[in-house]
C-alpha positions as CSV (number, residue, x, y, z in Angstrom):
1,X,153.9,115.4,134.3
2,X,152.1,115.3,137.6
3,X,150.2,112.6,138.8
4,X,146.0,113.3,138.6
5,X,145.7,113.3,142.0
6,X,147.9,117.1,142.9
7,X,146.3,118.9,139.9
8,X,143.8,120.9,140.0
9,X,141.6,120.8,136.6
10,X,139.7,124.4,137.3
11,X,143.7,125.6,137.1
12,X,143.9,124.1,133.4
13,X,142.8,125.7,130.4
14,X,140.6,123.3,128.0
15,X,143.0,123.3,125.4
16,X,146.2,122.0,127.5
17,X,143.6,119.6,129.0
18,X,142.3,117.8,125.7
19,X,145.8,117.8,124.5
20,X,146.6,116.1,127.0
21,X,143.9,113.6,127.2
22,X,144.9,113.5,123.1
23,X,148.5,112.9,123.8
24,X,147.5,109.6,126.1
25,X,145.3,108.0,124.2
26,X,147.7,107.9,121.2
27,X,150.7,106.4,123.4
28,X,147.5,104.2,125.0
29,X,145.3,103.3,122.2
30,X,143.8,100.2,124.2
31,X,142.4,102.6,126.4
32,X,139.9,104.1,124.0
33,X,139.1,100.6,122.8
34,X,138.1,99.5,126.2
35,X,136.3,102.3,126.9
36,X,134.0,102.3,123.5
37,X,133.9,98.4,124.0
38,X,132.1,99.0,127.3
39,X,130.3,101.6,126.2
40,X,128.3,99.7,123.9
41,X,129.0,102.4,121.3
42,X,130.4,100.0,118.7
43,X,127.1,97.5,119.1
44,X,125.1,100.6,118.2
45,X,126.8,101.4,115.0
46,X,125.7,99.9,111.8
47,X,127.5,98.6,108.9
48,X,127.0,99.3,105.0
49,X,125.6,96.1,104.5
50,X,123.0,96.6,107.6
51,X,122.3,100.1,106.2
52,X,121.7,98.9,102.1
53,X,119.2,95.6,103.8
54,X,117.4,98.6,106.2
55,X,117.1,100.9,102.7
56,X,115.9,97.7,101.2
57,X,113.4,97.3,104.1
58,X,112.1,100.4,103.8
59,X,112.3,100.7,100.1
60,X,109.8,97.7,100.0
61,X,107.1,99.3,102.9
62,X,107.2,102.2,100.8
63,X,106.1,99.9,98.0
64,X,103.2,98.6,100.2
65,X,101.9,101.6,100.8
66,X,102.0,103.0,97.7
67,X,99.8,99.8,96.7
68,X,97.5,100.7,99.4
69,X,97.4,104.2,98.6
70,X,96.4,103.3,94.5
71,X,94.1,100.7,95.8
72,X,92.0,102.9,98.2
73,X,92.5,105.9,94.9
74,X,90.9,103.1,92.5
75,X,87.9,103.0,95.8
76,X,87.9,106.6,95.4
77,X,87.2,106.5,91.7
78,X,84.3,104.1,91.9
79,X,83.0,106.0,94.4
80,X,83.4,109.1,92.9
81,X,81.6,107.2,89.6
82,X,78.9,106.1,91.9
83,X,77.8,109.5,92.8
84,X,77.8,110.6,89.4
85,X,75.5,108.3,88.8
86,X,73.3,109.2,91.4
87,X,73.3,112.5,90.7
88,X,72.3,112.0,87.1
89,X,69.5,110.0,88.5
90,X,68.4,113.0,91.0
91,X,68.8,115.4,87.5
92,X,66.4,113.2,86.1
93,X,63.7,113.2,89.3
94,X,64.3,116.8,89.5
95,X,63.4,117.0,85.5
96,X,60.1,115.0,86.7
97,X,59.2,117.3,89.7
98,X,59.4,120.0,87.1
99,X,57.0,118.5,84.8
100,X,54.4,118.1,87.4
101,X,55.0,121.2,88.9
102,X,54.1,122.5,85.5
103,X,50.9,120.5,85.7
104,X,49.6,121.2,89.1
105,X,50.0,125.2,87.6
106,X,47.9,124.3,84.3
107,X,45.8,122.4,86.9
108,X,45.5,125.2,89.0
109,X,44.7,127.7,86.5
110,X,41.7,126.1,84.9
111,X,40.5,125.0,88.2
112,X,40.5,129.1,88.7
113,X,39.0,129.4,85.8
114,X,36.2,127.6,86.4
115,X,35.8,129.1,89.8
116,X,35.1,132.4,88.5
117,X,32.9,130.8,85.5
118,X,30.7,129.0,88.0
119,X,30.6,132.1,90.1
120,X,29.6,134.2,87.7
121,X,27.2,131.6,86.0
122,X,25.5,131.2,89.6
123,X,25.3,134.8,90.2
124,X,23.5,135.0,86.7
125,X,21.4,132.6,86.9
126,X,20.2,133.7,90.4
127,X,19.6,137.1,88.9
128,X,17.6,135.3,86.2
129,X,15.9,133.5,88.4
130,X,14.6,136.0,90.9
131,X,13.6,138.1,87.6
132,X,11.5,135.7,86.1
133,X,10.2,135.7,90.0
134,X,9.5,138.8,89.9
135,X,7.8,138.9,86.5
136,X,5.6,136.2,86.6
137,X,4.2,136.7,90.1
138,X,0.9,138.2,89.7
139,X,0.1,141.5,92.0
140,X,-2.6,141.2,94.7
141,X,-5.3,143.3,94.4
């Protein structure tokens, strides 16, 4: 093989190329180790056991949260109770409103009533009055 420094990579095709590269790093397995021990690569990859404590991690957040999340649906409830009640207690000032909305009409109607009565009974009674005038005045001669 030629050295790196006459060849001209644009001439290669990709497959001769990475079999190349392939070829070398078997006979030179040190290489790659260097390289990925440089890298970092291998600091970055995690083991079973630091993958089962991060499910375990997780596994007990989740449990948290799903605490929280029945504690604020218990809040819920009461307040969901709480309205309830105060409905109940507007159905029953509503029922009251009703009642004396039902009054002030009974109210309202006799007070009617005894509009008219009094109107009419004026309006007689002035009639009857200006009759009895009229009847007992004595003519002037």
């Amino acid at each position: 093989m030629q050295p790196a420094e006459n060849v001209d990579f644009n001439q290669i095709s990709p497959v001769v190329l990475e079999e190349a590269i392939a070829n070398y790093l078997k006979k030179h397995p040190e290489v790659m180790e260097r390289a990925l021990l440089s890298s970092g690569f291998l600091d970055k990859l995690a083991t079973k056991e630091d993958l089962r404590l991060l499910i375990e991690m997780m596994d007990k957040r989740f449990e948290a949260v799903d605490k929280r999340f029945e504690a604020m649906e218990k809040r819920f409830e009461l307040i969901d109770q709480r309205f309830e009640l105060i409905d109940q207690r507007f159905e029953a000032v509503d029922k009251r409103f009703e009642v004396v909305d039902k009054r002030f009409d009974s109210l309202e109607k006799r007070l009617a009533f005894m509009q008219w009565f009094m109107g009419f009974g004026f309006a007689f009674l002035s009639i009857l009055i200006v009759l009895i005038k009229f009847l007992t005045v004595a003519p002037h001669p």
